[in-house]
N, C-alpha and C positions, 0 to 999 in steps of 0.2 A: 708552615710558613708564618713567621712573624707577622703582625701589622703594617709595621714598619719596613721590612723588607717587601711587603706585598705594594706598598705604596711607590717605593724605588724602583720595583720592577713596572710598574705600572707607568710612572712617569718615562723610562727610557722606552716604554712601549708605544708610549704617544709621541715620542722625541724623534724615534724611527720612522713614524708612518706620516708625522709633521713635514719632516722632510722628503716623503716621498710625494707628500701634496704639493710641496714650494716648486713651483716651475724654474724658481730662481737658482735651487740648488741642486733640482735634475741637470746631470752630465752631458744627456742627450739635448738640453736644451740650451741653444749657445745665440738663441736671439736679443739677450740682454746683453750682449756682448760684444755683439759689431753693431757698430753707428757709425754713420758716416759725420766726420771731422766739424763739418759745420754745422751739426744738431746738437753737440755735445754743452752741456749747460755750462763747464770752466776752459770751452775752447779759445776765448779770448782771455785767458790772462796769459801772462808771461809763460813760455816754456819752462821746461822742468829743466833741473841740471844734469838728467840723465840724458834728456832728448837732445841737449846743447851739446854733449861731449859726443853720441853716436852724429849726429848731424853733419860735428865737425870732423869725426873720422870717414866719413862718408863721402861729405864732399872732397875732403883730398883724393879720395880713393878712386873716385869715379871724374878726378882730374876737372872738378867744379869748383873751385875754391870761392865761386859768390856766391853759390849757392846757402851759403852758410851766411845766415846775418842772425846777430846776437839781439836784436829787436820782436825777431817773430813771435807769434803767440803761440798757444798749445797747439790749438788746430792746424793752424798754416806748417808750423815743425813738422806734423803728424803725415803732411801731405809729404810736403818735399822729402821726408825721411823716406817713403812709399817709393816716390818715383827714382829716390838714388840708390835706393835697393835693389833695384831693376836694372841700374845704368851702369851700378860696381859688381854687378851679378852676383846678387845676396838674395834674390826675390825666389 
């Protein structure tokens, strides 16, 4: 084996086992993952355009049409998206 080939394998060998140390990129570990809506650090800015368009198909769906206000912020979307998933039987 080369030098250099011994060095690439070596590097993909530490790349492997890196990842098996990262709790972040462990499969089994999904704690970095759920947070509840008002812990999250960009939960006050403006919703996203994805949250705006499921929101607003939600609320027609689940026969809430105020529920939909185009002012909410991330968090607050993130909720009411929760509880009309439950109400339009999505949950």
């Amino acid at each position: 084996m080369s030098q250099s080939t011994a060095k690439t394998a070596s590097k993909a060998d530490a790349k492997s086992q890196g990842s098996e140390a990262n709790p972040k990129t462990d499969p089994k570990d999904v704690s970095n993952q759920i947070k509840d809506p008002d812990q999250w650090t960009t939960g006050g800015e403006p919703m996203t355009g994805a949250q705006a368009s499921y929101l607003k198909t939600l609320s027609e769906e689940a026969k809430e049409p105020k529920a939909f206000d185009p002012d909410l912020d991330k968090a607050e979307a993130s909720k009411r998206i929760d509880d009309l998933r439950h109400k339009a039987g999505h949950a």
